[in-house]
C-alpha positions, 0 to 999 in steps of 0.5 A: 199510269203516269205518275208526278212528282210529289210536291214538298211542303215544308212544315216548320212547326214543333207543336205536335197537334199541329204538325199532326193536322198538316201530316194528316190533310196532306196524307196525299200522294200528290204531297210529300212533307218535310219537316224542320226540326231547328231554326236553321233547319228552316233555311237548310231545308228551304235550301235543300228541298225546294219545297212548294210551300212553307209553313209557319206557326207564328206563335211558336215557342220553338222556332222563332217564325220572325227570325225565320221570315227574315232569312228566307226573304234575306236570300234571293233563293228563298224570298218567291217560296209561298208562306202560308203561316198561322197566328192567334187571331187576337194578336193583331201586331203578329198578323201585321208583322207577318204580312210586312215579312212577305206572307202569302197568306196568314189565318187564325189557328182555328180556320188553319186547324178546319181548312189546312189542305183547302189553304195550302192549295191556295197559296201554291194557286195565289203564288207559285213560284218565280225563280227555277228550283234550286240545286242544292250543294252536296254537303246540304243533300238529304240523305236516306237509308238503303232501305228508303224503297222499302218505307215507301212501299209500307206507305210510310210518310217520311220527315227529316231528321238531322239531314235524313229523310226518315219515315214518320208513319206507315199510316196508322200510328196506333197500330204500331204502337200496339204492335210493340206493345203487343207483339213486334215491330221493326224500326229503321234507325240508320240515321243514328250517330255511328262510330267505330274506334280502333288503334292500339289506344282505343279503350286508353283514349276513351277512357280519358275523355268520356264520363263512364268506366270502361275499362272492366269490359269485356268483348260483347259487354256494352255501357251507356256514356256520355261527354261532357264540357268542362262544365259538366253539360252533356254534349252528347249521349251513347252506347258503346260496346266492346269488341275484340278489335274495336269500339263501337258508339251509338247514340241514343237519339238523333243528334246528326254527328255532334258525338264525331266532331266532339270526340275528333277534338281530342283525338291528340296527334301520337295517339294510336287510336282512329274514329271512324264515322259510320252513319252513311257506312253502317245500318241500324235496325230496332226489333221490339216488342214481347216478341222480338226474341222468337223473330230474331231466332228465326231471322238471323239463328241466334238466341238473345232471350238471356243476353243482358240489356246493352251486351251483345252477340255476334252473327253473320248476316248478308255475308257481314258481320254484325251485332246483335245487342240487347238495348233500351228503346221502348220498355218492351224487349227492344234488339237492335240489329248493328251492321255494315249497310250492304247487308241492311236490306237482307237483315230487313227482308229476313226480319220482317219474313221471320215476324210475319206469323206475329203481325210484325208492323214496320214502326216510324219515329212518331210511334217510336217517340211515345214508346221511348216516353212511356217507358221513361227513356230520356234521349240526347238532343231534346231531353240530354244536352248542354242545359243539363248536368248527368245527375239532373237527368237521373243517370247515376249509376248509368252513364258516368263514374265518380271513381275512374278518375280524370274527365272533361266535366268530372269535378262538376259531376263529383262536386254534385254528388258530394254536396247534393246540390242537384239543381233540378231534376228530370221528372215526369209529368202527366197534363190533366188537358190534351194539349200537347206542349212544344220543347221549351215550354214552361213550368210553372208553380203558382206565378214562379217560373220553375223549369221546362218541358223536354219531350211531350207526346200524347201516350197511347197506353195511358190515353193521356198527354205525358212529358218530361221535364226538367223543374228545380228540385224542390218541386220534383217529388211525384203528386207536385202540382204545376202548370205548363204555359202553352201559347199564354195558357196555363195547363194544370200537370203533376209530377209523375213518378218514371216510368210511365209504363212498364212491360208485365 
């Protein structure tokens, strides 16, 4: 049987209910989808991908459409791609402005929500494309896990994520929410920020520049940390964890190699430490779920029932060694497998057979996004970054210390912690309608504009939309009454206590 090419759509829409009818009606094996995540991403993955056809949603409060338009008609790479784009069907000037821009094609929100495959398929048929597709540079290819075959075979939809390809889904995103919840799933997170520091002054030179103490650590102790700017803003947020030779970083979320470039910076010449990248180097594995333990047992002979959430064990798996560190991914019992990625597909392989017996299911990042929600989980990128100070986010205690001493950000953390005056808050927040906001949304109290939303999903375990979000601090405590403006709408939400769950 012959078989084609998949043709790629790029999606550059952050609202999830419409990103999730585009997954849904091109769920083809015909079709692979790609998605932007950022305004340059747009451009980057135009670039990269070759896509058959772009996808905008002119009314997005993320990714400005406008802009977007006017660099993919800038570039004579990108000007013949088809566009295919949506707009309320009230605003006129939009759907002009989005004509006099090169459009393929634009259509109302409702007609795009009916017919999403029947429009794609026409504008690949209206306009196909002119120019020979483009080879992209080195530096901009997509990059895939060694267990990227793996996915595939599962059916797994896949998505970019700071220029990895990841899986999205395997077809059925509640079932492996449930498996979490229920029993186990696997999850591949090679794509995360991964750095190995060694040199005589690693723990002296880490010490000096991020905001936690890691000084009284012992090899196979871990601690969350972030860095901060001299503002106290977070650049970036990670685990580490202590070894005998080295220092491991991985971060909590998928922020591409912002913590390497930060922590390079100030990496001074004489200074006897080394930063090694490892994201293409080093593989990741989450296992999750009330199971997860008895897989890891059986898998990879190591018992982790009483290790302590962020601590580790070691083992030797494919010949390799790695660790096996108890973290907090999900609010199940979450064990991430850390290891050189030679021996990926043999911890993979050993973990799914050894899961098999509890109905193991292989978990993509929609799945995973609501997990870490419904457990109160915040993540560098959209919900910890430059925006926000550590004591806005609730991480006292947890990612930074007001007594070891000197640190970029340091007097603006203390300052806080000395006078209170915490501007606002990382708080929950459950909308009473099913409408999912987009990042940046914004919160309202009556006509005052008082925060925005980081990170929404529709909770499987609650049946409802939930969110986090960041408004001031007199309108943070739990049972608070505000709004969140979608598309000119307001949609009524209260401020819930985090977690939203909790395992029994």
């Amino acid at each position: 049987m012959n078989q084609t090419t998949p043709k790629i759509i790029l999606s550059a829409i952050t609202d999830l209910f419409f990103y999730t009818k585009v997954r849904d009606a091109l769920r083809q094996p015909e079709y692979q989808l790609t998605k932007a995540r950022t305004q340059q991403d747009i451009v980057d993955n135009a670039l990269s991908a070759s896509p058959v056809v772009i996808i905008l949603n002119m009314n997005d409060l993320t990714l400005d459409a406008f802009q977007a338009l006017e660099k993919l008609q800038a570039d004579p790479r990108l000007k013949d791609i088809p566009t295919l784009a949506f707009a309320n069907h009230e605003e006129v000037d939009t759907w002009n402005r989005a004509k006099a821009l090169g459009v393929t094609k634009v259509v109302s929100r409702n007609e795009f929500s009916a017919r999403t495959k029947d429009l794609v398929e026409e504008v690949i048929a209206a306009k196909p494309l002119q120019s020979p597709p483009i080879t992209p540079p080195t530096e901009k290819s997509v990059k895939r896990s060694r267990l990227h075959g793996q996915h595939a075979q599962l059916g797994a939809t896949f998505e970019e994520a700071t220029g990895w390809e990841i899986p999205a889904d395997y077809g059925d995103i509640a079932a492996e929410h449930r498996a979490v919840r229920q029993a186990v799933g696997i999850a591949d997170l090679s794509h995360r920020g991964k750095l190995r520091v060694t040199g005589e002054d690693r723990v002296k030179w880490l010490q000096s520049v991020i905001s936690n103490d890691i000084l009284p650590l012992q090899p196979g102790q871990g601690r969350y940390s972030s860095f901060l700017t001299h503002k106290g803003k977070m650049l970036t947020y990670f685990r580490l964890y202590m070894q005998t030779e080295s220092v491991m970083l991985e971060d909590v979320g998928e922020i591409g190699d912002t913590t390497f470039q930060a922590l390079r910076k100030f990496l001074l010449y004489g200074t006897k430490a080394k930063i090694e990248n490892c994201a293409e180097s080093w593989g990741l594995l989450l296992i999750s779920g009330p199971k997860a333990t008895h897989v890891v047992q059986s898998a990879f002979g190591i018992d982790v029932a009483d290790v302590k959430p962020i601590d580790f064990v070691t083992a030797q798996i494919g010949g390799h060694h790695a660790l096996i560190i108890r973290t907090e991914e999900t609010g199940e019992v979450d064990i991430e497998v850390l290891l050189p990625a030679e021996s990926l597909l043999t911890a993979w392989t050993s973990a799914m057979q050894a899961g098999a017996k509890f109905g193991i299911r292989a978990i993509g990042s929609q799945a995973r996004e609501a997990l870490r929600i419904e457990a109160g989980l915040p993540m560098a990128g959209p919900d910890l970054n430059e925006e926000i100070v550590p004591p806005e986010a609730n991480l006292e205690g947890k990612a930074f210390s007001l007594n070891k001493g000197c640190y970029p950000g340091q007097e603006v953390v203390a300052r806080m912690d000395t006078y209170g005056n915490v501007r606002r808050k990382l708080v929950g927040l459950i909308l009473h309608d099913s409408i999912v906001p987009a990042h940046g949304a914004k919160l309202y109290h009556g006509d005052r504009e008082v925060g925005w939303i980081s990170s929404a999903v529709r909770s499987p375990q609650l049946n409802k939309t939930i969110a986090f979000g960041f408004p001031l601090r007199d309108f943070s405590k739990p049972e608070t009454d505000l709004t969140v403006e979608v598309d000119g709408s307001r949609h009524p939400a209260t401020v819930h206590t985090l977690p939203f769950y909790t395992a029994p």
